[in-house]
N, C-alpha and C positions, 0 to 999 in steps of 0.2 A: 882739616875740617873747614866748610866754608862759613861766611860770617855770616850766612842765614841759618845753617846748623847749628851754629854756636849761639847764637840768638835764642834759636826755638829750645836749646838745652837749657839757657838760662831763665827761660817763662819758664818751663813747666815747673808743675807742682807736685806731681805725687806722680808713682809710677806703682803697680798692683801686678806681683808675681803670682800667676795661677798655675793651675796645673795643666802640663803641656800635653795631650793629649796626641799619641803615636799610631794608635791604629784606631779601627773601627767600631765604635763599643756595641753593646750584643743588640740596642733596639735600635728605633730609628737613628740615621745620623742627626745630631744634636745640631748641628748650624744648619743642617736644612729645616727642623721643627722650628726654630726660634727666628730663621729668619721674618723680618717685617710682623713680628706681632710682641713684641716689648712695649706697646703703647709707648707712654712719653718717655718713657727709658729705651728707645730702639736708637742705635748708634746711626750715623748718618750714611755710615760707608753701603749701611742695609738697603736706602732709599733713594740713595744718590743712583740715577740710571744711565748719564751723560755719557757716553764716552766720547768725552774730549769737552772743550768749552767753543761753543757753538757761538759767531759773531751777530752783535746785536742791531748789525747796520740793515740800512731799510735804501732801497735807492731814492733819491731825492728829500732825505733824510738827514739829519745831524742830531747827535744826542745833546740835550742842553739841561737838564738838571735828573741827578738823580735818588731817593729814598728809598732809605733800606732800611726792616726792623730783624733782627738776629736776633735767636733765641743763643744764648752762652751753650759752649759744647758740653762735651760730656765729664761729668761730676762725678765724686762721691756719693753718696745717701746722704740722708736726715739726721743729725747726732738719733735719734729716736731709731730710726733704721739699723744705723749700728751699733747700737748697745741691745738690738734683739738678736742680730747677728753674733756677735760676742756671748750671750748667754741661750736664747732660746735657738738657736740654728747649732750651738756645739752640741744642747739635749737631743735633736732630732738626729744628729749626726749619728751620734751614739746608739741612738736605738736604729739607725739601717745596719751599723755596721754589727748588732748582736740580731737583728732580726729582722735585716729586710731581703724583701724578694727580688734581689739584682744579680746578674751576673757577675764573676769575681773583678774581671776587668772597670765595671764599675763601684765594685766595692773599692778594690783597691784606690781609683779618687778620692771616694769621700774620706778612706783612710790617710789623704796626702792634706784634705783641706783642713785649712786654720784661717780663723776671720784675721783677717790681716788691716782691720783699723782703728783707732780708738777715736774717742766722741772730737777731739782736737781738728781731724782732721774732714770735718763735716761739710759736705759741698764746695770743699774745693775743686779746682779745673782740675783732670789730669791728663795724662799724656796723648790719649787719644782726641781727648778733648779742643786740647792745643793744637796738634795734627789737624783735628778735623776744621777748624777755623782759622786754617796757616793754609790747607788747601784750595778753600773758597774762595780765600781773597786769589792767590793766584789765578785761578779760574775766572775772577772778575777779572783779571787784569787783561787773562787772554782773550776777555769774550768783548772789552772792550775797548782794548789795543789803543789808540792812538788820540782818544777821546779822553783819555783818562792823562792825567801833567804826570811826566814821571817820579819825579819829586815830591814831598808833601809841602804845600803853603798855603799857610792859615789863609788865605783870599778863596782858597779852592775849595778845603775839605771841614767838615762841619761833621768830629765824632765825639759822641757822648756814649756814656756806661753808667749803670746803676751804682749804689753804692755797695755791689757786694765783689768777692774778690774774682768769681768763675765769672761774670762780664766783662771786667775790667781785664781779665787775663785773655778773655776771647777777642777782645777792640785788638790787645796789642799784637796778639798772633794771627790774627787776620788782616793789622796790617801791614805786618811782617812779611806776610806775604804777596800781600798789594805793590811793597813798594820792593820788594826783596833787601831791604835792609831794615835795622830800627832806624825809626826818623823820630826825632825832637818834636814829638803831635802835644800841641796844645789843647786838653782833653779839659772843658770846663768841669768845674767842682759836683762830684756825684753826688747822686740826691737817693735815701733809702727810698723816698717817697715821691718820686720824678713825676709831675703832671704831664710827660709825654711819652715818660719810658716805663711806668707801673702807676697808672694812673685810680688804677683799682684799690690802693694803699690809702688813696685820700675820701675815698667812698665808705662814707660809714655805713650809708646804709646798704649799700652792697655789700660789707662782712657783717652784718646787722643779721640781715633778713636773707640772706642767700649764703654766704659762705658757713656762716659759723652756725646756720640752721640748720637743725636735724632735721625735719622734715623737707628739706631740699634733695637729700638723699634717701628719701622714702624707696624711690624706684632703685635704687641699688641695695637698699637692707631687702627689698620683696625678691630679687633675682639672686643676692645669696641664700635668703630660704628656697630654691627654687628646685625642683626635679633635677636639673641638668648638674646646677652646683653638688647637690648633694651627690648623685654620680661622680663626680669630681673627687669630692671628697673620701667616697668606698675607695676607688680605682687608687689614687697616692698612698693615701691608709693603708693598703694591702702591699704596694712594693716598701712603704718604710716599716711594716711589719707591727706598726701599732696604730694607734688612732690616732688621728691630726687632725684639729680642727680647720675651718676655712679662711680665720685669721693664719693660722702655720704656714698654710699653701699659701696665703696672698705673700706673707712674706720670703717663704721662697721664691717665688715665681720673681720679687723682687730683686732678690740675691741674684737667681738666673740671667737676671736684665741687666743689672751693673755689671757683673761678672762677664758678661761678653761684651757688653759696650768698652768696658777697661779697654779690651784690647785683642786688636784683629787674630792673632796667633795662639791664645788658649780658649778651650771651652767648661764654663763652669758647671761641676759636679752636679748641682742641682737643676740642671735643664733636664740631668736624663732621667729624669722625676716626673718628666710631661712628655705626653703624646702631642699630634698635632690640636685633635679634639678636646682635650684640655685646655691646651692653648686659648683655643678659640673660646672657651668659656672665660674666663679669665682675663682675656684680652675684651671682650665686650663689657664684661663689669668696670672697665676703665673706662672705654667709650661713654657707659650710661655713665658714669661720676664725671667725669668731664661735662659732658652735653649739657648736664644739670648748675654745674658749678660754675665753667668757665665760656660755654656755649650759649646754645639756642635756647636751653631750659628757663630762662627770666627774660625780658626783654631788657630789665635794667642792667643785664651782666653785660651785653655786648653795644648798648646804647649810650654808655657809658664812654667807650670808645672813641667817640665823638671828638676828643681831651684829642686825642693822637692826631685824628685826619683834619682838625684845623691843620693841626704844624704842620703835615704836608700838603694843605694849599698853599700855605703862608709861605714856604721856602719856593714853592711851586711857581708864585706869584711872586714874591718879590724880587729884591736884587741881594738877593744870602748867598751863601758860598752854594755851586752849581752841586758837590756831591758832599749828601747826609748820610751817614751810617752807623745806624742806634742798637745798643749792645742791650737783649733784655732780658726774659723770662718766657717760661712756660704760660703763666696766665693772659700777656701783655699777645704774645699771639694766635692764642684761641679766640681770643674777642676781639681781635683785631678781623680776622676771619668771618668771624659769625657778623659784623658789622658789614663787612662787604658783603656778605649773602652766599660766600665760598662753603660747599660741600654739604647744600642745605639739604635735607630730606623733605617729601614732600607729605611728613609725618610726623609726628610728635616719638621720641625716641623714649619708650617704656621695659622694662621688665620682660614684658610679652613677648617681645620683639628679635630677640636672639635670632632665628633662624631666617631673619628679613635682609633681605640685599640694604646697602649703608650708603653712603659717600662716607659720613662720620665717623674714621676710622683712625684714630689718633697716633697709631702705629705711622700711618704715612703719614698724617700732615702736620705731626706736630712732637715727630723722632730730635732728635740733641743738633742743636744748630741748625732748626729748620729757618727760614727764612722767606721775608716777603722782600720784595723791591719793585717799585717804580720807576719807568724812567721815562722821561716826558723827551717827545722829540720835536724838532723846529721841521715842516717838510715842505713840498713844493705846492701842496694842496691844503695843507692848513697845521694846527696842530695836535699830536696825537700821544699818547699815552700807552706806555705797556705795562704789564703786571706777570710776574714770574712768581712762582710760586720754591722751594729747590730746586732755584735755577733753570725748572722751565717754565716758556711760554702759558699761559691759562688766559682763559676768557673771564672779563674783568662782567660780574651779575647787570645785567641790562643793557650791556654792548653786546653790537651783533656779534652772536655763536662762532665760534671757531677762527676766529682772527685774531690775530698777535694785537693790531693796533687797534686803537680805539681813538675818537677823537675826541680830541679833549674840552669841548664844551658840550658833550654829548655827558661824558664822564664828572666834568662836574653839575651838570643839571640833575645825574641821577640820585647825587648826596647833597645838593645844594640845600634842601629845607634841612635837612638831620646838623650839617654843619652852621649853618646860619644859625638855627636856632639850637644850638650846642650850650642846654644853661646844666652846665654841668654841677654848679654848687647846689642847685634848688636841687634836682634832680636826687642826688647823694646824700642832701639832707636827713637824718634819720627822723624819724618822725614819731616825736615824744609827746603823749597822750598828755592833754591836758588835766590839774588836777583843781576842781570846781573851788574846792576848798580852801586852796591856797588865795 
């Protein structure tokens, strides 16, 4: 075994036995329905389209600093996720397997499945996870070869991780794979509440008035009352042979999405549960809670952001270690996103909206280990900036259309007032009614 093998055996954390699946089961094939629509549960190997890692050199070009925010690979569920797996998904089991309408080949699955975790083991990294964040550093390494010190030394690299353990776990396997060994990385002291890496933690009024508000999710309670869901609901009710509500099915649909993120080689029993068109209903109620929550839906959810693209001026500009690479969350790059103006609609995202063409589709841009990075180049003509979205090339919102480079006082004139005037405390303030009497 080589000592990146033995490395990457020694990060991971959890490994998830399913059920192996030998032949063809009677309806659609299951990885082709579930491909790229797991929302923020879609594995990366779904998204990832590269083949090979493509170099980032420019001719009369040199790479001189570069930022990168990671979302942590692929996890566990929610302690809350698996204690409904553990109790409400063995109910549901139970009644396909006395009375649902499947073929035997899939009965006999559900007959094989058992929730295989307890509340302990909640959001941890697992194996695929590790894999998927052991692959990408390789892939930077090959995409930019000679640019990169083969060794890790503190003057060079600048990496932070939140304080939870599926970031911390994804920093060290990704740069496992960067450097192809462990290296001695000096990782300053993690913050639950990072003003650069979850900057949303310190926003009261952003969990105030938008996260922890009901009526921020208006548009996704009116689209599960909706025709299409309730359809949803007849069509699974009828192959599990009783009635499920649309909490049930969100929860499978859950189970279906870890259960194949876990891991490239089984498919979990509860996808052959959905059709494509299911899918697609289900995967949009994700999009609208997102959009709403961690999107376009506030202007204060993605304005907030602001906390993050100082730090990369700041390293951009000063004299800090040349390459940053920040380990984080699901919320930290949806608004990271919506700040730059990436995969906007030229729509308000509603209820109504289901059978409307997107950009906003969380499945792609914000699957397990999605990733943004920066990388600012010195060139013969000035300096310019690129932005990769899963490692490809994208057009960075107000730099000309379809070019890799931008130039870089082009690119900071386009955020310069948002960042200048970046008063991120006033902003966040929650804003408590005064009371005359006191």
């Amino acid at each position: 075994m080589s000592a990146a093998s033995a490395a990457l055996r020694y990060l991971l954390i959890c490994w998830m036995p399913l059920v192996l699946v030998h032949s063809q089961t009677c309806s659609e094939k299951p990885w082709e329905v579930v491909h790229r629509r797991l929302a923020t549960k879609t594995p990366y190997r779904h998204i990832h389209r590269d083949r090979g890692a493509a170099s980032v050199a420019f001719d009369g070009c040199r790479v001189s600093k570069v930022w990168g925010l990671f979302r942590h690979g692929t996890r566990n569920p929610s302690q809350k996720v698996i204690e409904a797996m553990n109790n409400d998904l063995v109910g549901i089991r139970d009644d396909i397997l006395h009375h649902g309408k499947l073929c035997q080949k899939e009965l006999d699955m559900f007959r094989l499945w058992r929730p295989m975790l307890t509340p302990e083991q909640e959001k941890l990294l697992v194996e695929e996870g590790a894999d998927e964040m052991l692959q990408i550093g390789q892939r930077f390494r090959q995409r930019y070869g000679e640019v990169l010190p083969i060794r890790y030394q503190q003057g060079d690299f600048y990496f932070k991780f939140t304080k939870t353990e599926r970031a911390e776990n994804s920093a060290k396997n990704f740069s496992l794979g960067l450097f192809d060994r462990v290296e001695n990385i000096n990782y300053p002291k993690p913050l639950s509440k990072d003003p650069v890496l979850r900057f949303y933690k310190l926003c009261e009024r952003w969990k105030v008035d938008i996260k922890h508000n009901a009526e921020t999710v208006r548009e996704v309670d009116l689209f599960y009352n909706s025709k299409v869901m309730k359809e949803v609901v007849g069509k699974i009710s009828k192959k599990v042979g009783t009635y499920v509500d649309a909490d049930s099915i969100y929860l499978m649909y859950q189970t279906c999405a870890f259960e194949t993120a876990w891991t490239k080689r089984h498919v979990s029993p509860w996808c052959l549960l959905f059709d494509k068109s299911s899918l697609k209903v289900l995967e949009f109620g994700e999009d609208l809670e997102y959009y709403w929550i961690d999107g376009y839906g506030h202007e204060l959810t993605y304005q907030q952001a602001c906390a993050a693209f100082q730090d990369l001026f700041r390293r951009f500009d000063e004299d800090l270690e040349p390459f940053t690479f920040y380990f984080t969350h699901s919320g930290t790059l949806l608004k990271a996103m919506a700040f730059l103006g990436l995969y906007k609609d030229d729509f308000v995202l509603t209820h109504k909206d289901f059978d409307r063409r997107r950009q906003w589709k969380v499945s792609e841009i914000d699957a397990f280990a999605t990733n943004l990075v920066f990388t600012k180049f010195e060139c013969s003509n000035g300096t310019h900036v690129m932005l990769t979205h899963q490692e490809r090339p994208i057009s960075i919102p107000g730099c000309p259309r379809g070019q890799s480079l931008c130039d870089y006082t082009t690119f900071r004139q386009i955020f310069n007032d948002r960042i200048e005037q970046c008063a991120f405390k006033s902003m966040c303030t929650l804003n408590v009614p005064q009371n005359d009497e006191l």
